[in-house]
N, C-alpha and C positions, 0 to 999 in steps of 0.2 A: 477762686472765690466760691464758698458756698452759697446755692441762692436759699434763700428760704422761703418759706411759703405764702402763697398769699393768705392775706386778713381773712378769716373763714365769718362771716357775718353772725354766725351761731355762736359766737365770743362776745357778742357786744348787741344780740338782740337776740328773743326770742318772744313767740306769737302768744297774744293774749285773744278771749274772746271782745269782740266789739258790742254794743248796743244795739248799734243799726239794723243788725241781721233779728235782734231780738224784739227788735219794734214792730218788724216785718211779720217776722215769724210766728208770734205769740196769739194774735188775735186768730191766725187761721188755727194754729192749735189747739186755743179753747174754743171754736167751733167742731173741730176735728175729733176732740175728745168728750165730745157730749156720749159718742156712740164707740162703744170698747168691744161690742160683743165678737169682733172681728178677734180679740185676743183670747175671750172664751174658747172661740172654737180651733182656736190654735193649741191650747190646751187640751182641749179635748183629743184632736189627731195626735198629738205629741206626746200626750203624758208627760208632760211638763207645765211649772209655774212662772208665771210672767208677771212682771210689775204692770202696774198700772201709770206709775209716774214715768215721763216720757226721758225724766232724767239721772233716772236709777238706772242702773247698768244693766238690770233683769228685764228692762222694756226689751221687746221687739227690735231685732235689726231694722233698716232701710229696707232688706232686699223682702222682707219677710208684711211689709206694709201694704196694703190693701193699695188698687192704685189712685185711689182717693186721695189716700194720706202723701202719695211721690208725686202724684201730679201740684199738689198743693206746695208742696216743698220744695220742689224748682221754680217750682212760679216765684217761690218768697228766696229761694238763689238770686233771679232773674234782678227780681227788683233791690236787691240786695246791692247786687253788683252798680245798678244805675244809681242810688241814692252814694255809693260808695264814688262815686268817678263825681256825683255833681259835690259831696263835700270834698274833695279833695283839688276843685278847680283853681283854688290859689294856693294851695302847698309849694314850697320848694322841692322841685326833684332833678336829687342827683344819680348820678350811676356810675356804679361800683361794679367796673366790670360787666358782666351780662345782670346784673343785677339794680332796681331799681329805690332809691330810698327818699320815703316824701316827708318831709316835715313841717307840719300845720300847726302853728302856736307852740301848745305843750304836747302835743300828738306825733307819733310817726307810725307811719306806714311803710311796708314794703312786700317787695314781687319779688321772688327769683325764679330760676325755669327752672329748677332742680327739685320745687312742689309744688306740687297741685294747680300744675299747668300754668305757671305765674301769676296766679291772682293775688288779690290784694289784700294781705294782712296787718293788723293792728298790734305792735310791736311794743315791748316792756325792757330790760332791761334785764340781759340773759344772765341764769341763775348760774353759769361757767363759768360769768367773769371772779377770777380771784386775784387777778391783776392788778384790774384797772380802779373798781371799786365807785364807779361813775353814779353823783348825783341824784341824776336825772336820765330818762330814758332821750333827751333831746342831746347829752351829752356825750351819751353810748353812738347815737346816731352819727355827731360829727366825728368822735375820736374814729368810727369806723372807714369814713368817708377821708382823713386825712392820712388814716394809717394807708391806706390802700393809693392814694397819689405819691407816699416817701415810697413805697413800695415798689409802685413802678417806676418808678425814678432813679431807685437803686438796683433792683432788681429785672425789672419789665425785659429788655431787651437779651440779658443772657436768660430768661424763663424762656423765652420765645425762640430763641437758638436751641436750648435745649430742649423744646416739646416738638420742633423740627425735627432733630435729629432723634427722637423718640418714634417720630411717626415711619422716617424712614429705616428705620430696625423695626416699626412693626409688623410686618409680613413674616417675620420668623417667629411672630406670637404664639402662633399655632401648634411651633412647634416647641417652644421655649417659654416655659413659665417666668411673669415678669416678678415673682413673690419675691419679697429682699432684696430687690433692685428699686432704685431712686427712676420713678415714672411720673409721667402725669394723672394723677386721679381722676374716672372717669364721673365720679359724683361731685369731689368739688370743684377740682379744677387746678387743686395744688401740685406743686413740683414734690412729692415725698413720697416715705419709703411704702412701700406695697406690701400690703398686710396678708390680703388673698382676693384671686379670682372668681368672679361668682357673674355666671350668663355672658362673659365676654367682656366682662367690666372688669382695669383693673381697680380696688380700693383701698386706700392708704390706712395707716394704722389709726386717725382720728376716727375715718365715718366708719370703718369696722365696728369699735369698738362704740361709736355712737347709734346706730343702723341694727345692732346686736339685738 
């Protein structure tokens, strides 16, 4: 029997911006942005033009910010992340695999470890689905959460024999390319075919051609 792979979350949610962070963020900004001459004189060393609006693409990198403006903008991380964990104290949360999905009224949230160090994002209703064609993003949420329990139900236990016996053929990785062979993906985690090797990772032909 073939297995197939598991429900990739990025079929059935992807991340929007939230409010909160902008509630947080915005007053220190327009304090922040009283004083720009920090970008004049980047200009000047640079020979280059830079926006003034912090959300035009020609603003200023992060890493290029005075540390005024990075210490201000962790701080508004900071409290970001705390007002995030206190609305979301009566969500339902399930987990999909290493991955976490909250659902708060008409809101869902969700964590995986596979970005940005599993923090917590604000999820809409992924612009891949051509499938499914889901309502509502709270619909996305469950079809995601039940595809992935028929999943291990049908599939769970021979994925797991088979990512066994992947592991122990892995020591001749080194010397054998696993490209065009049925592996385990090291980004998402599914049993499919291997597109190509990159840093020791193998990756299947979804997140290649997503990751591209």
């Amino acid at each position: 029997m073939s297995i197939a792979s598991k429900p990739r979350y990025s079929d059935y949610l992807s991340q929007v911006d939230d409010t909160i962070f902008d509630q947080v963020w915005s007053p220190k900004l327009a304090v922040l942005s009283a004083d720009l001459s920090w970008i004049d004189e980047m200009e000047a060393q640079n020979n280059e033009t830079y926006s003034r609006d912090f959300e035009h693409d020609d603003f200023p990198t992060y890493y290029n910010w005075p540390k005024s403006w990075r210490e201000a903008f962790e701080a508004a991380k900071r409290e970001w992340h705390l007002l995030k964990k206190a609305h979301l104290e009566r969500a339902e949360v399930h987990r999909v695999d290493g991955d976490v999905v909250y659902i708060l009224g008409d809101e869902v949230w969700f964590s995986t470890n596979y970005y940005a160090n599993g923090d917590i994002y604000k999820m809409a209703v992924s612009d891949r689905d051509k499938e499914h064609e889901f309502d509502s993003v709270v619909s996305a949420a469950y079809a995601l959460i039940n595809d992935f329990k028929e999943w291990e139900q049908t599939h769970g236990k021979a994925y797991e024999m088979a990512n066994i016996l992947s592991k122990i053929e892995r020591p001749f990785a080194d010397l054998i390319s696993v490209v065009g062979t049925t592996q385990e993906c090291d980004l998402c985690g599914g049993y499919a075919l291997i597109a190509k090797e990159e840093d020791g990772n193998a990756i299947c032909c979804h997140c290649a051609s997503t990751n591209s």
